[in-house]
ZAZA-508231 format. One line per 4 residues: number of its first residue (from 1); for each residue z, y, x of C-alpha. Coordinates in Angstrom, 1 decimal. Each point is the difference from the previous one (the first is absolute). Example, Ala and Ser with C-alpha at 12.3 -4.5 7.8 and 13.67 -1.06 7.14 Angstrom:
<rs>
1 = 7.8 -4.5 12.3; -0.7 3.4 1.4
</rs>
This chain:
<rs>
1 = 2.1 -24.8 18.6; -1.7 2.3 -2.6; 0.3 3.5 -0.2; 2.2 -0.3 -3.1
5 = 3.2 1.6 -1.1; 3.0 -0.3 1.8; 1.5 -2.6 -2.8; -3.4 -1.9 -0.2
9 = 0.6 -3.4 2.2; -3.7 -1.2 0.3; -0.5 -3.7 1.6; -2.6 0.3 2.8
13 = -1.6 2.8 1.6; -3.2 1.6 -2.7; -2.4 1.0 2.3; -1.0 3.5 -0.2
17 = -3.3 0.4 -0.6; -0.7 -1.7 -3.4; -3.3 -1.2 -1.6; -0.5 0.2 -3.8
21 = -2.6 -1.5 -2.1; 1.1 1.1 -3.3; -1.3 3.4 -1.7; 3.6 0.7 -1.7
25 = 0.8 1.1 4.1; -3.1 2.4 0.1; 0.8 1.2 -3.2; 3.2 0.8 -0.1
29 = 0.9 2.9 2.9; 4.0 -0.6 -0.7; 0.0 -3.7 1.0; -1.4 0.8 3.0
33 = 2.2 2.6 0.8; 2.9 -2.1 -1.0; -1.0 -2.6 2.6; -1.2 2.8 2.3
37 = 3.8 1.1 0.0; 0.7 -3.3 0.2; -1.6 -0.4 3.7; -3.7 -1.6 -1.1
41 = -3.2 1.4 0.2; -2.2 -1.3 -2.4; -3.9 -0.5 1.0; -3.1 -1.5 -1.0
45 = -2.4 -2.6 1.7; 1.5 -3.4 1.9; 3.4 -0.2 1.7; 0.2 -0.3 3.6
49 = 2.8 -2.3 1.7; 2.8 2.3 0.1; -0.7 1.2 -3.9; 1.1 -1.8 -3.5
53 = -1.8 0.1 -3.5; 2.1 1.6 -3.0; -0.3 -1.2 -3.7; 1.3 1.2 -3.0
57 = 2.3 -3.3 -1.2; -1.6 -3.2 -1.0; -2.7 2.2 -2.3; -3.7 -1.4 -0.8
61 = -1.6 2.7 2.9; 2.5 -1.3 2.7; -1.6 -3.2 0.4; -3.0 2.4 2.3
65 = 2.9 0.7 2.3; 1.5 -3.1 0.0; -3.5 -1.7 0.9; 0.1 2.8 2.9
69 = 3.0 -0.8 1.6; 0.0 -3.7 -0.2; -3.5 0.4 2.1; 0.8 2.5 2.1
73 = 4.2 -1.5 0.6; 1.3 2.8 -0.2; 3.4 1.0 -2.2; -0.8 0.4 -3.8
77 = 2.5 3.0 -1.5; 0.8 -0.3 -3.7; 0.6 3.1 -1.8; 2.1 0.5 -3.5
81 = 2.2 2.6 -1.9; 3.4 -0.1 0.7; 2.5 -0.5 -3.0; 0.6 3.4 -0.8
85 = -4.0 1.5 -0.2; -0.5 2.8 -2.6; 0.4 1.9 -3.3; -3.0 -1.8 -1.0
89 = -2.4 -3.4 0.9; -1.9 0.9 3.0; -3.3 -0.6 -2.7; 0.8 3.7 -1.5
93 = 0.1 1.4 3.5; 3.5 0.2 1.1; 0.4 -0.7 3.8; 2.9 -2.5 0.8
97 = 3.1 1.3 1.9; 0.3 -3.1 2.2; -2.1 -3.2 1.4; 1.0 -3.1 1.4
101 = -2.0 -0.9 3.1; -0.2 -3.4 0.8; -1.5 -1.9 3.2; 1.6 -3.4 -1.8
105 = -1.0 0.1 -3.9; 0.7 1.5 -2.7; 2.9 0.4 -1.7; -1.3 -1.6 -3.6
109 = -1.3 -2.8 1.6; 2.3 -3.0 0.3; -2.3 -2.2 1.9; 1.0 1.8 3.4
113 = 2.4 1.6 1.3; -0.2 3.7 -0.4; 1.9 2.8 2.1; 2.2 0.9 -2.6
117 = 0.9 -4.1 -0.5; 0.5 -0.5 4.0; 2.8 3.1 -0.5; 1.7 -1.9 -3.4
121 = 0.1 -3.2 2.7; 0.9 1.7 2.9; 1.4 3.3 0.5; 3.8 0.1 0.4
125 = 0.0 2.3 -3.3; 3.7 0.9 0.9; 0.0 3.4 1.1; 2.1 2.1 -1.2
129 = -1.6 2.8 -0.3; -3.2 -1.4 -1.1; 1.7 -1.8 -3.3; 1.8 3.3 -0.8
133 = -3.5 1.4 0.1; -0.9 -2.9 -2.7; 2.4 0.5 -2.3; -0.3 3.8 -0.1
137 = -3.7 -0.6 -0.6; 1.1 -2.5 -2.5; 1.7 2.3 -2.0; -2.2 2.8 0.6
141 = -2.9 -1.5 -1.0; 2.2 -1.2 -3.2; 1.0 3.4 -1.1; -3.3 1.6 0.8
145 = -1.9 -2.6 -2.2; -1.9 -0.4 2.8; -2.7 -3.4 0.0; -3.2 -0.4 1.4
149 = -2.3 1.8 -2.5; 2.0 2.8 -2.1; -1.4 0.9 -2.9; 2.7 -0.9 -2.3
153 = 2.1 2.7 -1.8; 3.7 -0.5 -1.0; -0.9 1.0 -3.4; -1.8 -3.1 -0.7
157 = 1.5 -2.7 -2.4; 1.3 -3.2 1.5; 0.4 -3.0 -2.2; 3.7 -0.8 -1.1
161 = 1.6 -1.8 2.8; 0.6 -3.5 0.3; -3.1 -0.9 0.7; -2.1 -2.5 2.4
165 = -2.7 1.8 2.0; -2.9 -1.3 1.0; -2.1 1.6 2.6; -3.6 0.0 -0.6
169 = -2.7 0.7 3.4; -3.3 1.2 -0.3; -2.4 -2.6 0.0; -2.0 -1.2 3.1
173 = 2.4 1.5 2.0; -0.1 -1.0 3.8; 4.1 -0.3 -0.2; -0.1 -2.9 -2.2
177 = -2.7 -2.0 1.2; 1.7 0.7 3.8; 3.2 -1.2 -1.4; -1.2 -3.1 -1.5
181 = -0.3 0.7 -3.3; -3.1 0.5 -2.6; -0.3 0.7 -3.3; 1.7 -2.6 -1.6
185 = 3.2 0.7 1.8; 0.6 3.0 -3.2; -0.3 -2.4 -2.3; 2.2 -2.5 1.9
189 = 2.9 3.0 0.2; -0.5 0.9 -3.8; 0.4 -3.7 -1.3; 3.5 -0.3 2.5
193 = 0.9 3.5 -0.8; 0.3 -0.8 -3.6; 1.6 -3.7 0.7; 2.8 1.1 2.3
197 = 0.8 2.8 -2.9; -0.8 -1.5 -3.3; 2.2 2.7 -1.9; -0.9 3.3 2.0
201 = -3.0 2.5 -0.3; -3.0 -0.1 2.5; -1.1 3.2 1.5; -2.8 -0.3 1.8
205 = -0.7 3.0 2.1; -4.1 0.9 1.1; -1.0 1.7 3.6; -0.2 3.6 0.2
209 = -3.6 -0.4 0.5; -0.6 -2.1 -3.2; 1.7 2.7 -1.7; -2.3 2.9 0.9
213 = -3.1 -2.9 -0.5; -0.9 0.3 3.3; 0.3 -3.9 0.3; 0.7 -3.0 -2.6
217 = 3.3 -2.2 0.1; 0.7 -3.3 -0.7; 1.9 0.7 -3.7; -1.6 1.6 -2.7
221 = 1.0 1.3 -3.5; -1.2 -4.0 -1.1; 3.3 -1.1 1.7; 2.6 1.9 -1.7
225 = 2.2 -2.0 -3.0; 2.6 0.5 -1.5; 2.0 -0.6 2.9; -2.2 1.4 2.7
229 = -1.0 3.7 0.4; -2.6 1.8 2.6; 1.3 3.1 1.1; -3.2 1.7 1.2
233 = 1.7 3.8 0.6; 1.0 1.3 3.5; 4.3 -0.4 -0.2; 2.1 0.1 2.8
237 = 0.6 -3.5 2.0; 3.6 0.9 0.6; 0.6 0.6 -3.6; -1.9 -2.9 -1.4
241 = 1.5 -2.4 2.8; 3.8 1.3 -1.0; -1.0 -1.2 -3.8; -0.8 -3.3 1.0
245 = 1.7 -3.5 -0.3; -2.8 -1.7 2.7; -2.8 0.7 1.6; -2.9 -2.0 0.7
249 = -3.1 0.6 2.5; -2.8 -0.9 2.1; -0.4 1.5 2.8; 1.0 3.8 -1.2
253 = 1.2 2.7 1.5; 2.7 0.4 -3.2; 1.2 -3.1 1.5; 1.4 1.6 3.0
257 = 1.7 2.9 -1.6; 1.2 -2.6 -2.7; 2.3 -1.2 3.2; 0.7 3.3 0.9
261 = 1.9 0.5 -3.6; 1.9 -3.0 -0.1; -2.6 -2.5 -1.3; -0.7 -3.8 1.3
265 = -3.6 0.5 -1.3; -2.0 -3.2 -0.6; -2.7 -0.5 1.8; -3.9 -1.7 -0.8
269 = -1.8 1.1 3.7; 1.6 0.6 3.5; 0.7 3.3 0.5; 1.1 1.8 3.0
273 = 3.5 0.1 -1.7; 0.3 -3.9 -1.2; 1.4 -2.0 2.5; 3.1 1.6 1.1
277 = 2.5 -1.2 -2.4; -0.7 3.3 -2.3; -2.3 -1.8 -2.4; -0.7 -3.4 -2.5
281 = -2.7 -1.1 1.6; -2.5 -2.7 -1.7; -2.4 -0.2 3.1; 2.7 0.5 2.9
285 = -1.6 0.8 3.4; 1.4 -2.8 2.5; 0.1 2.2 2.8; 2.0 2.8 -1.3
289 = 3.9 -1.8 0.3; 1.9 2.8 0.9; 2.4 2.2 -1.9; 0.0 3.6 -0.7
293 = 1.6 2.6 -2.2; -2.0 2.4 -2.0; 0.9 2.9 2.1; -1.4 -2.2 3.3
297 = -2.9 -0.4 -2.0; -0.5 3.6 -0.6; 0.7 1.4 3.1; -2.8 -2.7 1.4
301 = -2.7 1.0 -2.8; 0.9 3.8 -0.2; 1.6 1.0 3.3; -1.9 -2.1 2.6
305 = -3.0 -1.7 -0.8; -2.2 3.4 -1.6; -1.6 2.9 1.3; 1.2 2.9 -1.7
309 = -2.0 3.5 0.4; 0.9 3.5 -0.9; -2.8 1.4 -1.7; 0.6 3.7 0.3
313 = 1.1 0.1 3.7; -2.2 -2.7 1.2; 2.1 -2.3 2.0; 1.7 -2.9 -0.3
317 = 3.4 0.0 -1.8; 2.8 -2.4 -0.9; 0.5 -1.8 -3.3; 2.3 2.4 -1.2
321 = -2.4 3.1 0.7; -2.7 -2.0 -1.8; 2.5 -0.1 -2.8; 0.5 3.6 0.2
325 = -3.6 0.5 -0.4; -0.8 -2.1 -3.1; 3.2 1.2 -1.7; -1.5 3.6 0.1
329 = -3.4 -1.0 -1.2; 1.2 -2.4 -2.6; 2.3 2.8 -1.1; -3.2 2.0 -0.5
333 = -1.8 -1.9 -1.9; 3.1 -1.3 -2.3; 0.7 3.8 -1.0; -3.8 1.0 0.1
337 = -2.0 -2.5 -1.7; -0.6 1.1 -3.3; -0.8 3.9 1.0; 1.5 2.9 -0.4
341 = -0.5 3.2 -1.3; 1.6 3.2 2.1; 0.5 3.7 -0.8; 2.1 2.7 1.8
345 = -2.0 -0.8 3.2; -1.2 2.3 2.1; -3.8 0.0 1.0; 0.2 -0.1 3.8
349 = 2.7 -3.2 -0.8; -2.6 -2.2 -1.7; -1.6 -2.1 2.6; 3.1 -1.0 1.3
353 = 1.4 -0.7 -3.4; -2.9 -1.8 -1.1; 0.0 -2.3 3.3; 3.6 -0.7 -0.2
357 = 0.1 -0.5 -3.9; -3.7 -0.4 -1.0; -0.6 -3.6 2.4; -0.6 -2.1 -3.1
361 = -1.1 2.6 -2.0; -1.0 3.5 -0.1; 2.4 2.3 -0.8; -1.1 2.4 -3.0
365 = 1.4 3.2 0.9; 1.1 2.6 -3.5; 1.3 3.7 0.8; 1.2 -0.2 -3.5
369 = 2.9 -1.7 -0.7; -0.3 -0.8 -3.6; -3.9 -1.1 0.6; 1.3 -2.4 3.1
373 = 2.5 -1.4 -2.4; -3.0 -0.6 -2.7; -2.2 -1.4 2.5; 2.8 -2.9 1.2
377 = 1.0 -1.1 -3.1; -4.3 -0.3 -1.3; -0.3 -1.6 3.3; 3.3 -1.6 0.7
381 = 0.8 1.0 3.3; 2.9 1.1 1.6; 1.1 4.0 0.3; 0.1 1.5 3.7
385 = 1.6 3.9 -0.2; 1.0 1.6 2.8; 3.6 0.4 -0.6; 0.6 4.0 0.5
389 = -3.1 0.2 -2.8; 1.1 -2.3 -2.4; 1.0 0.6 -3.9; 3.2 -0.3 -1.0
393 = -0.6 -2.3 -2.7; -1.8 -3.1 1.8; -1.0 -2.7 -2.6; 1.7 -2.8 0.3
397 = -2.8 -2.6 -1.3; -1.4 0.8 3.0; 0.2 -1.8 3.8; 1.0 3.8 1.6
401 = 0.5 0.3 3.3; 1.0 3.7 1.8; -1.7 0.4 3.4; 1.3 1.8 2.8
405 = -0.6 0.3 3.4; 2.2 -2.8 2.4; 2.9 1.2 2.5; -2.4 -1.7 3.2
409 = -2.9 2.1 -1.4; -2.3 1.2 3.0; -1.0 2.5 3.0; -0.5 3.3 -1.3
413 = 1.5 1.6 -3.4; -1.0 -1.0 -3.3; -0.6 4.3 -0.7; -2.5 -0.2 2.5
417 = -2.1 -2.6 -1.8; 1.3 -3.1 2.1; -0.7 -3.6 -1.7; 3.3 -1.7 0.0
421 = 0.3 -3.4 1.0; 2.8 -0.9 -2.9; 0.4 0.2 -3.2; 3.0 -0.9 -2.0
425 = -0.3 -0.9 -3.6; 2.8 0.5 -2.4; 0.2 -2.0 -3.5; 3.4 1.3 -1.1
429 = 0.4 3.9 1.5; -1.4 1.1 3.4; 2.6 0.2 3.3; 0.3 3.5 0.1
433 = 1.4 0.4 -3.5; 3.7 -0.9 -0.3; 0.1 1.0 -3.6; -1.5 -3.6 -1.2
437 = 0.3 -3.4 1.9; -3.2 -1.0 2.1; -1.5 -2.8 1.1; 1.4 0.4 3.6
441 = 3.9 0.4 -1.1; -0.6 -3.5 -1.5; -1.4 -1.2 3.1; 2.9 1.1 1.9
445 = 1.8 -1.5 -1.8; -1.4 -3.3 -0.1; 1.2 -2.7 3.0; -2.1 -0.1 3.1
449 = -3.2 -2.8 -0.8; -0.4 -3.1 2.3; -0.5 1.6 3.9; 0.7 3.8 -1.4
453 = 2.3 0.6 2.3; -1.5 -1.0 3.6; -3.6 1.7 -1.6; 2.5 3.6 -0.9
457 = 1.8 -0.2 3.5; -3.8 -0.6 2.0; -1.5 2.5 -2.3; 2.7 2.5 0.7
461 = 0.3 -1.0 3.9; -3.6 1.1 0.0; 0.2 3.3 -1.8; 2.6 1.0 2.3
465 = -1.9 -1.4 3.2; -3.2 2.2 -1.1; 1.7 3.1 -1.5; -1.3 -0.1 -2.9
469 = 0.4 2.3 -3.2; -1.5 0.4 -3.5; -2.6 2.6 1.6; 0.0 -0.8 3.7
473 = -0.7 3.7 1.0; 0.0 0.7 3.5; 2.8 2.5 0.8; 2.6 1.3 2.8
477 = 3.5 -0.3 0.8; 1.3 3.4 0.6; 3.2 0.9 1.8; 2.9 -0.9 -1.0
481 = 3.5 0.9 1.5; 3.0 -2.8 0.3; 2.1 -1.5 -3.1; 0.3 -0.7 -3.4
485 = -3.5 0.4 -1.1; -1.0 -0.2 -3.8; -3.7 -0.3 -1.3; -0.8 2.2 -3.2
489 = -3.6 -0.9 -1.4; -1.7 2.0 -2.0; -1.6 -0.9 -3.4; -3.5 1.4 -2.2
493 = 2.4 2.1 -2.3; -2.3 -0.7 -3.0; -0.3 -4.1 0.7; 1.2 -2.5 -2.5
497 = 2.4 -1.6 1.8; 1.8 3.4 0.1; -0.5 1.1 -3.5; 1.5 -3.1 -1.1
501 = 2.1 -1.6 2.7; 1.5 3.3 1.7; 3.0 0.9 -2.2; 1.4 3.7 0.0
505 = -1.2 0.4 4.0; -3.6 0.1 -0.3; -1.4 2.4 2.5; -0.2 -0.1 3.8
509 = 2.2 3.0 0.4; 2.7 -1.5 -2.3; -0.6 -3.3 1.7; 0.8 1.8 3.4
513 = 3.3 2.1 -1.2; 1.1 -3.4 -1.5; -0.8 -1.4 3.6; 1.6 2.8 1.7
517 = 3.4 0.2 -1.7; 0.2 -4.1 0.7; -0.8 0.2 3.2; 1.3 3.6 1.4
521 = 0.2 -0.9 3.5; -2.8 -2.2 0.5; -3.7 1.0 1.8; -2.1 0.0 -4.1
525 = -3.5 -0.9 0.9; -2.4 1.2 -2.9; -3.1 -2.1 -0.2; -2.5 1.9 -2.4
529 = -1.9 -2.6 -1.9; -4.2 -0.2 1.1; -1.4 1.0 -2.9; 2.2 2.8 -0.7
533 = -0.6 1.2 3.9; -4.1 -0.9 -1.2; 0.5 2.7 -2.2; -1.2 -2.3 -2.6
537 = 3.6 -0.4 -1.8; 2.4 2.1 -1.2; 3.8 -0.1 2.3; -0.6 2.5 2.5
541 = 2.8 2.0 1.9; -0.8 2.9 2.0; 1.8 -0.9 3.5; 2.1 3.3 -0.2
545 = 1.8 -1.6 -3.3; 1.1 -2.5 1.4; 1.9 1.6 2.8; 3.6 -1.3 -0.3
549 = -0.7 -2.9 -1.8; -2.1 -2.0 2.4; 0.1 -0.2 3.7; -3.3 -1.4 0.7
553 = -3.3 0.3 -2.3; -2.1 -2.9 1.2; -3.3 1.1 -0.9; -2.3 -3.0 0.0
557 = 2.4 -2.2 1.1; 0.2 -3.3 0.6; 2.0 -2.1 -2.5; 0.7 -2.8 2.0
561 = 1.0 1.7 2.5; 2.1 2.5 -1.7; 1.8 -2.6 -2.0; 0.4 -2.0 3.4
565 = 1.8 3.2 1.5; 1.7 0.6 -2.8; 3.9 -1.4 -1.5; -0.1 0.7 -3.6
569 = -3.1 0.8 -2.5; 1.2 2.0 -2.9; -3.0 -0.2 -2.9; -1.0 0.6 -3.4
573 = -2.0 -3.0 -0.7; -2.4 0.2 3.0; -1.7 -3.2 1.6; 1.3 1.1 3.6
577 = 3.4 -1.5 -1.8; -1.4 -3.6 -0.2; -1.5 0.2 3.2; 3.3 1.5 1.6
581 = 1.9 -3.1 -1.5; -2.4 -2.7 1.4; 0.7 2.1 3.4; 3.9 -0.5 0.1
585 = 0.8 3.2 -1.0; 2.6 1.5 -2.8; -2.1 1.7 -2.9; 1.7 2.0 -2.6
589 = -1.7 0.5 -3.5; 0.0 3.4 -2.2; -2.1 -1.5 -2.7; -0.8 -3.4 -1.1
593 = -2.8 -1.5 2.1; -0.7 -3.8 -0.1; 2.0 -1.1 2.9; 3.0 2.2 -1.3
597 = 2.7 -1.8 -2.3; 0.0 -3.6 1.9; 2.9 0.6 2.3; -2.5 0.7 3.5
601 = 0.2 3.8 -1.0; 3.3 2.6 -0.4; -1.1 1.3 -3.5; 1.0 3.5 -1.3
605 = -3.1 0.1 -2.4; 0.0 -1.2 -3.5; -0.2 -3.6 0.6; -1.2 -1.8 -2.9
609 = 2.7 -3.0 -1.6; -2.9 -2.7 0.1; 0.3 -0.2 3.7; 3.6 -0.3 0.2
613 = 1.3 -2.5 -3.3; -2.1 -2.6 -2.1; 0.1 1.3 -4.1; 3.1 -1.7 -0.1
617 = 2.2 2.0 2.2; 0.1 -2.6 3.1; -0.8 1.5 3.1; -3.5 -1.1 1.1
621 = -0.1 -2.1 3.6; -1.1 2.3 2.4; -3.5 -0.4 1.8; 0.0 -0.2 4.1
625 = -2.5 2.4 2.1; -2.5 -2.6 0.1; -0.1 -0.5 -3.5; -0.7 3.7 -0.8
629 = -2.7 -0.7 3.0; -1.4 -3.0 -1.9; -0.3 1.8 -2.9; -1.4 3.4 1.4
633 = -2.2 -1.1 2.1; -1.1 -3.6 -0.8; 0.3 -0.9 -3.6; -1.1 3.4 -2.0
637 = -2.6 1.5 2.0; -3.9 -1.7 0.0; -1.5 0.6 3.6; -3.7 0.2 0.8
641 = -1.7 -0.3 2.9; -2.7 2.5 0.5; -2.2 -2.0 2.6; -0.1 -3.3 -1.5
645 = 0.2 1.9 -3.5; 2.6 -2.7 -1.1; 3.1 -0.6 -1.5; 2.6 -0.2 2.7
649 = 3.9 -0.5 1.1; 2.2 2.9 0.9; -0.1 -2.0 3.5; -4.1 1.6 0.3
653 = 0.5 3.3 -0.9; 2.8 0.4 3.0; -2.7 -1.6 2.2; -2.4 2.5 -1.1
657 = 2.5 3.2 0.0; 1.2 -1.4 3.2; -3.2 -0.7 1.8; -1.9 3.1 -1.5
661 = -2.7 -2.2 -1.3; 0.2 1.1 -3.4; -3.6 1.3 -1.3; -0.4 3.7 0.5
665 = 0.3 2.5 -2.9; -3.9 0.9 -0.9; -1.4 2.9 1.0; -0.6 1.4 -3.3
669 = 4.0 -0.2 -0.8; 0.4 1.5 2.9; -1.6 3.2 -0.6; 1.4 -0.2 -3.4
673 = 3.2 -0.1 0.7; -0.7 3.3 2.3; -1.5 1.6 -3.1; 3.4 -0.8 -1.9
677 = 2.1 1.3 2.5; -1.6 3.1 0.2; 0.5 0.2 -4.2; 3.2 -1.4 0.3
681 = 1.1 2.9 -2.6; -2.2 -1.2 -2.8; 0.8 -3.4 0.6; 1.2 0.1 -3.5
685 = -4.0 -0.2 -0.9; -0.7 -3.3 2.3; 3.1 -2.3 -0.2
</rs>
């Protein structure tokens, strides 16, 4: 069997040393390390007994290797994207997420049998497990406005439903010639179209290549009447598909997730998805008798025909880690398309802001605020201001987002100059400020998506499994003697979170005689916050002050650790809170941080109403651990990944905490960050 995923149920064995006569395999170094992963090496010259030939689908160049196989008899291996590939077509660059590799055919190609068509006839598709799988990734893929190219925005106008849509291909296309169709079949599927529904519009929707005029369709602007429209902008399938009354296709991909939302789609060619008793099919494929429901299909198609590859960690990953992935790069280029123009950023934070946000395009970085807001509006862009420096009047004709750092940031401090590896982005308020609603109280609030709660529980199983924390500082675990032990962190006195989430106990020695008087017989640990024992914040206690208020002073401690040891954690708004509640462990609030006020915390800070009762007085459902996880840690923050320098899940960034392969701070920060240390009293001159 091939190398290939786990799911991937390949018919034959593909021998591993693989022959290619196309230049699209010499040019392109991420196929072959997609197929390298995959278990084949890929050489020039002529096959030996034991070897194969590769080709990419049924295109003009494969007919070289084709030739070479048939002469040599050896196995011919068929390459193509899998159905979930990119943000955009592979002829703007993007490398596909997944490939379906195929000793039999091809999976557009109706005239034999392909891999993915002998697992439609064959496989039992009736494991539990696997269909649950399907119609998770179903839904996922649903909410996520996930399809095989992704350039569509939700802001793009949909005709009024009711509608019949008609799919239109590019033309030439190997997948309609391979699945008996030409030309002439369009014009076929237009005339019936508008017979079977004499009364009802006709949308007919263009490729996602046509639209960016890489390649011509088969409609034109000469076809649209009165009752016939071309829509020729990038919208979302999902949305277009829910507006429809029918739809009608060749041999398109739309076809397939026309099934997937409830559609009988009519079909013109023999697709891999006609056949099954999913589809009206004009040219049935005799072969094909058997029966299958949507979710089969999918969990054939998506689950285990393709070979799907993580990009940033280099391996081979399941269908719903390849998921993961495109979800974090579409998100990136949905929110950073147009630009954006940032101020309040500080000069050692650029690069990592401009890779994170400046992908599609540059970021354009202002110190001033009122010359940022200028420059958006004569450019319209989106605003980017790092919350703790933005003004307090933000416009509001303006896309403004607040940027902070995320709560699964990095190794090292962000005072000593440490690129962090997340960054949230706030439309409404920012996390730390309880005085407005954010972004992330909404998203607390909102139901778990499709899958959100298995992905929170693995995600949170493997924070805890690598002892991970917002900083992952290494640290000790000093003494501690027997019973009732409560954790006191302490806080950067002059932060935001404190200044506007703290409430009337708002220093680290009020924190600990608050603490103390609780808690009178129990061992108080007192964990200085790093930048504070840095010297680069403000917070510090000298050790002899804090004699009779807490037991221990675990200087450089571990956090983990300490809140493993520990019962209780009392906090202002501290992270080490969050992190103690994913760890088991009781965590009582003094202020208002964003974890307080859902019913996981005991709250004696100000608390504010939003969280507990909807405008009209009803008490508001409350949100489980793993909801608050969700929301922390999977839907607010963006993640990049420093070595493949993409966009990336949470799921990465614990990989690359956990593994310590996370690139190395730069030398120059490095000494910089000295310098600063040493200056730490001036710091109001550099920050």
């Amino acid at each position: 069997m091939s190398g290939t995923t786990p799911d991937s149920q390949a018919a034959g064995t593909i021998p591993r040393r693989l022959f290619y006569y196309n230049a699209g395999f010499l040019r392109q170094p991420h196929l072959r390390r997609m197929l390298a992963l995959a278990g084949h090496e890929l050489h020039l010259g002529l096959p030996g007994p034991q070897d194969g030939v590769v080709v990419w689908g049924r295109s003009p160049f494969a007919r070289r290797g084709e030739a070479v196989a048939a002469r040599y008899k050896v196995p011919l291996v068929r390459v193509e994207d899998a159905f979930l590939r990119s943000v955009r077509p592979g002829r703007l660059g993007d490398a596909p997420l997944g490939l379906l590799i195929d000793r039999l055919g091809v999976h557009f190609d109706s005239a034999t049998p392909s891999t993915l068509e002998r697992i439609l006839s064959t496989h039992p598709l009736d494991d539990s497990n696997l269909l649950t799988r399907a119609r998770d990734g179903i839904a996922r893929i649903r909410a996520l406005d996930l399809s095989k190219y992704n350039l569509h925005l939700d802001t793009t106008p949909l005709p009024a439903p009711g509608y019949v849509l008609v799919v239109d291909q590019t033309a030439g296309d190997a997948s309609i010639r391979h699945s008996g169709a030409s030309a002439a079949r369009f014009t076929e599927m237009l005339a019936t179209a508008q017979a079977e529904h004499p009364n009802a519009r006709i949308v007919i929707k263009t490729h996602p290549e046509t639209q960016l005029g890489l390649r011509r369709g088969h409609f034109s602007a000469a076809d649209q009447t009165d009752r016939i429209s071309l829509l020729t902008t990038p919208v979302s399938p999902w949305a277009l598909l829910q507006g429809a009354i029918a739809v009608y296709t060749v041999s398109s991909q739309l076809g397939f997730e026309a099934i997937l939302a409830g559609h009988r789609p009519r079909t013109f060619g023999q697709p891999f998805y006609a056949g099954w008793g999913l589809t009206l099919d004009a040219f049935p494929v005799d072969r094909r008798r058997r029966k299958l429901t949507k979710t089969q299909l999918f969990a054939a198609a998506m689950i285990l025909a393709p070979t799907w590859v993580d990009p940033c960690r280099n391996q081979l990953c399941s269908f719903e880690e390849a998921v993961d992935q495109l979800e974090a790069e579409t998100r990136a280029f949905r929110e950073d398309r147009f630009g954006h123009v940032a101020c309040g950023m500080r000069v050692w934070k650029r690069s990592r802001l401009q890779a994170v946000f400046g992908r599609h395009k540059p970021l354009i970085f202002q110190n001033n605020a009122d010359r940022a807001i200028s420059t958006a509006r004569a450019k319209r862009r989106g605003l980017l201001v790092w919350a703790g420096k933005a003004p307090d009047n933000l416009p509001q004709d303006l896309p403004t987002w607040r940027v902070e750092d995320g709560f699964l940031r990095s190794r090292g401090l962000g005072a000593e100059l440490v690129p962090p590896l997340s960054l949230v982005t706030d439309d409404l308020g920012i996390y730390y400020d309880p005085t407005r609603e954010s972004r992330l109280e909404r998203l607390i609030q909102t139901p778990l998506p499709p899958d959100g709660q298995r992905r929170a529980e693995k995600l949170v199983a493997g924070l805890i499994a690598a002892r991970l924390s917002k900083y992952n500082l290494a640290g000790n675990l000093p003494v501690l003697p027997d019973g009732p032990r409560v954790l006191v962190p302490g806080q950067v006195e002059d932060d935001a979170s404190i200044r506007l989430g703290a409430g009337p106990i708002c220093t680290n020695m009020a924190l600990l005689q608050a603490a103390r008087s609780a808690y009178p017989t129990a061992t108080l640990i007192y964990k200085p916050h790093p930048d504070v024992e840095a010297g680069l914040r403000p917070g510090a206690i000298a050790d002899i002050d804090l004699r009779g208020l807490a037991d221990v002073i675990a200087h450089h401690g571990d956090p983990i650790q300490l809140i493993e040891a520990c019962d209780t954690v009392v906090t202002m708004t501290s992270l080490l809170g969050f992190e103690a509640l994913l760890r088991g462990r009781r965590v009582v609030c003094l202020g208002a941080p964003f974890y307080a006020g859902w019913g996981l915390t005991q709250d004696i800070g100000p608390i504010p109403a939003r969280r507990k009762h909807a405008p009209d007085g009803h008490p508001l459902p409350r949100p489980s651990l793993m909801a608050l996880a969700h929301a922390a840690l999977i839907a607010y923050p963006r993640y990049y990944d420093p070595i493949s320098r993409k966009p990336c899940p949470p799921e990465t960034v614990l990989h690359r905490l956990a593994t310590a392969t996370d690139a190395p701070t730069g030398l120059a920060l490095r000494l910089l960050a000295k310098v600063q240390g040493r200056f730490a009293t001036y710091a109001r001159f550099w920050r």
